[in-house]
Structure formats: C-alpha cells, structure tokens
N, C-alpha and C positions, 0 to 999 in steps of 0.2 A: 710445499711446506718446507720452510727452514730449518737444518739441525740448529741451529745457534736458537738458543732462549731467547726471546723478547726481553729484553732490559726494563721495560718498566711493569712486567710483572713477579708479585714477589710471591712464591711458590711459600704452601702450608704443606704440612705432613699428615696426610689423609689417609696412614695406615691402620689398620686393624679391620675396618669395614669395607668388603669388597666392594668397588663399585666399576662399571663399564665407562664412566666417561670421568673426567678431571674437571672438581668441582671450581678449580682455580679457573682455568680455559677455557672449558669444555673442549677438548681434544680426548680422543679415542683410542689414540694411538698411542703402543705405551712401550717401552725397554722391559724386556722381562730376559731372563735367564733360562734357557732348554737344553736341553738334552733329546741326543738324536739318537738311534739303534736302525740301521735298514734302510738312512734315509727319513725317516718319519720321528717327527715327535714323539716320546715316550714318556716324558714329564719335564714340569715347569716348575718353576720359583713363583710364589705368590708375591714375594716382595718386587716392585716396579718402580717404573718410571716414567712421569710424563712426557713422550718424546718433544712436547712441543715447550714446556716452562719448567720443569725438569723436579716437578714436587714428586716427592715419596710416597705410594698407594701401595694398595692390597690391588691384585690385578682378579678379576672373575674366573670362576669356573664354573662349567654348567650347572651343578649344583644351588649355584645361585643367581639362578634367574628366577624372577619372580613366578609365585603358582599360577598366575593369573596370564601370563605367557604361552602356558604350555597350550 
C-alpha cells in the first residue's frame, strides 16, 4: 500500500459516524492520533484519517461494533 493518495480519487468527509472501513476506498487502515504511558496505548483521537485517499472519519471503538457481533 502507498502513503501517496491515489489522484483520481476525491475523498468525502465521513465524520461524525464511526465506521471500521472508508466508504470512499474501502481501506481499513486509518491515521489516528494516541497517546502512549508504559509503552501501551492509553487513549486515541476519534477524529482520522484514511491512510489510503486521505478523507476525514470518526475512527471505531469497541463500543461500537455492532450487537450482532458480540
């Protein structure tokens, strides 16, 4: 996977609804914002970024994954 955006896709701003994948790409993988203590994650930024077309999202947290999951 390339850091460079694909140029002929043109990213939407997909914030406020978390979602695990990017409705523009469907890429997965996303730029978020953490914070470390120990070595370990302690807490994140909801606000993201698609690493692959570089639109703005709400990134998940277990709280929301679906009931139907569990």
């Amino acid at each position: 996977m390339s850091n460079t955006p694909p140029t002929d896709v043109i990213g939407i701003d997909q914030r406020g609804i978390p979602t695990h994948a990017c409705l523009v790409c469907g890429s997965t993988v996303f730029t978020v914002y953490a914070s470390f203590e120990d070595y370990e994650i302690v807490a994140w930024w909801m606000d993201a970024e698609c690493a692959q077309c570089g639109s703005p999202l709400t990134a998940p947290c277990p709280a929301d994954r679906p009931v139907e999951e569990f």
